[in-house]
C-alpha positions, 0 to 999 in steps of 0.5 A, a space after each residue: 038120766 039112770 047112771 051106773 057107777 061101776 067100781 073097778 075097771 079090771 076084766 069084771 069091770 069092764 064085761 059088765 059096763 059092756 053088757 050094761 051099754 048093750 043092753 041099754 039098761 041105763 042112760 049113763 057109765 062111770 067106770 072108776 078104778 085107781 088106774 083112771 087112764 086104763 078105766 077112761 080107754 076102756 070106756 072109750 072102747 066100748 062108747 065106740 061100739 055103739 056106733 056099729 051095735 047100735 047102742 047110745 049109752 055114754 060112758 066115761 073113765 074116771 079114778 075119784 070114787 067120788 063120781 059114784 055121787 049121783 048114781 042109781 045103782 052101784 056095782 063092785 067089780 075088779 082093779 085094773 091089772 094083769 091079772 085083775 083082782 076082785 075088791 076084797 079083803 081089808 082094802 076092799 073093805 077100805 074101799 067100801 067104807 069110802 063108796 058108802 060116804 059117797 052113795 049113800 041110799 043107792 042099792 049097792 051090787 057085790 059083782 065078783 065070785 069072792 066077794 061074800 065076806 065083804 058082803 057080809 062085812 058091809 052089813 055087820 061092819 059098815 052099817 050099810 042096810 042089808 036090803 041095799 047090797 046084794 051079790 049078783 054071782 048067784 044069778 050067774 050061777 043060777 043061770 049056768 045051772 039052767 043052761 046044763 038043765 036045758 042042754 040035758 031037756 032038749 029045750 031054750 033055757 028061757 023053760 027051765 025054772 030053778 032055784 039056787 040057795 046056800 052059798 057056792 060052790 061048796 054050801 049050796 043046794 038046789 031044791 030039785 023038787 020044784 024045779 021045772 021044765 016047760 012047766 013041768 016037774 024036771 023029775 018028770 022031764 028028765 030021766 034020774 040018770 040025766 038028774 044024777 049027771 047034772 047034779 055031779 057036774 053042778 059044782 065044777 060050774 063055779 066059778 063062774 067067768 068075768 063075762 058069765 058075771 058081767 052080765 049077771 050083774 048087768 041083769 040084777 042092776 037093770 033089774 034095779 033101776 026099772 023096779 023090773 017085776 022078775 024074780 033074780 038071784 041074789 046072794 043077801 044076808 039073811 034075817 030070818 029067810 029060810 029059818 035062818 040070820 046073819 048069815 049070807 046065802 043066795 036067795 030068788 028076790 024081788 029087787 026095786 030102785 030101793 034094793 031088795 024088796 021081797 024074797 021067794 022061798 023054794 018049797 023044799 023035801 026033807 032032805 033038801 031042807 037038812 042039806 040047806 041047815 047044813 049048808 048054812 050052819 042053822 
């Protein structure tokens, strides 16, 4: 049976152990947090979903790290607390040394909006291959885009293809010129005004909710588990994709049971490729 560790059982936390059993994108949940009591009630809760959305996922609450053992997938999500916290800092770091001695091999997913520091420290710092973490708040962000995209075209958000590179909500770029529509060219779709309107509005998108964010990461780790063949958005830290390394950035990947597997690079104007280099310190 997959399993999913999720490690930490604050609002992220638990909106994406929500969205992982509603999906049914794995057989088995462990929700691990410090306050094991308030990570065991919320499982509950969402375990007594199935009955009446039809799900049959188990879940379970736990406060040792250790019950990551054994899983396929692992996702960083927030503390339990009023309000909660995304795991970063040096006690994130901490904590991602810990996990790391228990999962080994296992594709690791940064799930919060904050986290692309302690992304890039798990590679630099850690050792943990960069192929094997990834941050899934680039696939929530991406997917917000779409839906603004798709409000202003008229159409389901299923018809706009996007891409998202860089680092939110200050370094990112959107290469406008692949971008399409049903197939075609946005430019084409939509009036330069509409475009000009959409750019503006881009930035205040950021960041994204807990629920928004629960169910892009749901996405990537099912993505992960089932070797799914669809391209999604990952923040990875670069080692050489678009010209540049060491360097975190969102990226379109192709991920598998083993993590990132390939990545896509947008065709890009010149003007896009200055404003991505800026945006990156290339």
């Amino acid at each position: 049976m997959t399993t999913a560790a999720i490690i930490g059982a604050g609002d992220l936390g638990g909106a994406i152990a929500h969205a992982l059993a509603t999906r049914e994108a794995v057989g088995g949940i462990v929700l691990i947090d410090a306050a094991g009591s308030a990570a065991a009630g919320k499982a509950l809760d969402i375990q007594q979903m199935g009955a009446i959305s039809g799900f049959a996922t188990q879940l379970r609450g736990s406060s040792d790290i250790t019950d990551a053992i054994g899983a396929s997938v692992c996702l960083v999500a927030d503390r339990f607390g009023a309000p909660s916290v995304e795991w970063a800092g040096e006690d994130g770091y901490a904590m991602l040394e810990q996990l790391e001695r228990a999962i080994r091999d296992v594709p690791l997913i940064l799930a919060g909006a904050g986290q692309g520091d302690l992304l890039l420290r798990a590679v630099r710092d850690a050792h943990v291959p960069r192929l094997r973490v990834m941050g899934s708040c680039a696939e929530a962000f991406a997917s917000a885009i779409r839906a603004m995209v798709a409000l202003e075209a008229r159409c389901a958000p299923a018809e706009v293809l996007l891409s998202v590179l860089g680092t939110p909500p200050d370094g990112f770029v959107v290469p406008w010129s692949e971008a399409t529509v049903g197939g075609y060219l946005v430019e084409r779709v939509l009036a330069p005004v509409q475009l000009a309107r959409i750019q503006k509005r881009v930035a205040n998108l950021w960041p994204p909710a807990p629920y928004t964010l629960g169910l892009a990461a749901a996405i990537v780790a099912e993505s992960v588990v089932h070797a799914a063949r669809r391209s999604v958005h990952v923040l990875a830290v670069l080692d050489g994709e678009l010209g540049v390394r060491g360097c975190v950035s969102a990226v379109p990947a192709f991920v598998a049971t083993t993590g990132i597997v390939g990545t896509r690079a947008p065709s890009l104007s010149t003007r896009e490729r200055v404003l991505l280099e800026t945006a990156l310190g290339a």
